[in-house]
C-alpha positions as CSV (number, residue, x, y, z in Angstrom):
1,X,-34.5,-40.8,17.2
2,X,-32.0,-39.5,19.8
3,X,-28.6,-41.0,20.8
4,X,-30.4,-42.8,23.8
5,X,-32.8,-44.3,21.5
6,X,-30.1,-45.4,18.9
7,X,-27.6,-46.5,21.4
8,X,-28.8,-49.6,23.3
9,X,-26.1,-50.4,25.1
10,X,-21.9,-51.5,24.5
11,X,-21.3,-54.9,23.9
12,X,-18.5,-56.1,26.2
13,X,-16.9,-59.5,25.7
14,X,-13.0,-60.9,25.0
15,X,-13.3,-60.5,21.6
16,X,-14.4,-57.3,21.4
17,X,-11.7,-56.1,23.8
18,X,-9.3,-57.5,21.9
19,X,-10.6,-55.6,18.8
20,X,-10.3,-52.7,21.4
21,X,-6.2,-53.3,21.9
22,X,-5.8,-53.7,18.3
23,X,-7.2,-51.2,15.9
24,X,-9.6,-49.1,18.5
25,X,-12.7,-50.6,16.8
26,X,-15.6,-50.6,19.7
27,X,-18.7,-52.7,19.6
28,X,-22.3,-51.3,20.4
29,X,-25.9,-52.7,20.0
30,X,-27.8,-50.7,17.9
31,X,-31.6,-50.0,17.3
32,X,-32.7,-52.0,14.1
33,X,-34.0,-48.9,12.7
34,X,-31.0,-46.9,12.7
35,X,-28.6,-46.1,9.8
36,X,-24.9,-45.3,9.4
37,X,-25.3,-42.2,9.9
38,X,-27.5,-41.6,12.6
39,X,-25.1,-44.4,14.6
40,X,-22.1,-42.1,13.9
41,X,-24.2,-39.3,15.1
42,X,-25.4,-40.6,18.0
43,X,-21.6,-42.0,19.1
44,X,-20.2,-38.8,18.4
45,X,-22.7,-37.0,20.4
46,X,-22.5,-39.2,23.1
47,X,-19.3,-40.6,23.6
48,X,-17.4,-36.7,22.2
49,X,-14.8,-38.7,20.1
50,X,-14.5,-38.5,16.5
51,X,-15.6,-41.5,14.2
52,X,-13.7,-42.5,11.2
53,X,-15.7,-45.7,10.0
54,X,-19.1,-47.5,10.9
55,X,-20.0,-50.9,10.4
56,X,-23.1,-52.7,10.8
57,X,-24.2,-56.2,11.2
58,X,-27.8,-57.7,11.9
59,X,-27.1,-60.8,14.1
60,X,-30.1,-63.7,13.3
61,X,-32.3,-64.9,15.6
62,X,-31.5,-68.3,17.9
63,X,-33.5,-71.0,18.4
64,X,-32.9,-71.9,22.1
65,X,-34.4,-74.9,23.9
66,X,-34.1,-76.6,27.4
67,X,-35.2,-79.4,29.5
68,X,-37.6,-78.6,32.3
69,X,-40.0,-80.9,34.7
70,X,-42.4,-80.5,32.2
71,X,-40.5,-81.7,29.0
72,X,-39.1,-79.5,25.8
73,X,-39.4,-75.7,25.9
74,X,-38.5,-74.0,22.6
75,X,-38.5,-70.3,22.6
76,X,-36.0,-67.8,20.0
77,X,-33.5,-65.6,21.1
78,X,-34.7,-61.6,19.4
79,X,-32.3,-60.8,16.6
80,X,-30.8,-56.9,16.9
81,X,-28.3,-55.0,15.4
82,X,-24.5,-54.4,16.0
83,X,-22.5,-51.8,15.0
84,X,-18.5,-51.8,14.8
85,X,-17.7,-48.1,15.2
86,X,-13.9,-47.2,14.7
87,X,-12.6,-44.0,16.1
88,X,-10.4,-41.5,15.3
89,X,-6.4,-42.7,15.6
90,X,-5.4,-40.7,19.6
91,X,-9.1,-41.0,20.9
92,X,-10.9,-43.8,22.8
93,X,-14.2,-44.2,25.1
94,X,-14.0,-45.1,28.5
95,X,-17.0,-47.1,29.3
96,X,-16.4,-47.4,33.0
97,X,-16.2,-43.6,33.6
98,X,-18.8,-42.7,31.1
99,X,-22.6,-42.2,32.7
């Protein structure tokens, strides 16, 4: 797999932010398939910053229903994969710049 494969996309929400600000810890949605490793790899590629720890956390799967003209639907949210990568102390990733 390449870093565009690995990399889904960066997960952007209060709390992450604030794990941001604190300790430069940044949040990312992973393929399922992909290790430690090839998660560092792929940031490191991508992103040109150095990692110093990875993390990784399967989220389950939700059930979600809701009320429609034609009664109950019940459907599950898709689990996926998270990864807490924390960089190098001096070094951070600008997701707004970044293409």
């Amino acid at each position: 797999m390449n870093a565009n494969e690995i990399i889904i996309k960066p997960i952007l929400t209060e709390k992450t932010n604030k794990l941001t600000e604190k300790s430069a810890e940044y949040v990312f949605k992973v393929h399922k398939k992909a290790n430690k490793l090839e998660i560092k790899k792929a940031v490191e590629t991508f992103y040109n910053v150095k990692i110093e720890d990875v993390r990784t956390i399967i989220v389950p799967s939700k059930l979600k229903v809701r009320m429609t003209k034609k009664g109950l639907l019940e459907g599950r949210k898709q689990s996926y994969k998270k990864a807490v990568i924390k960089v190098a102390k001096g070094e951070t990733i600008d997701f707004y710049t970044q293409q």
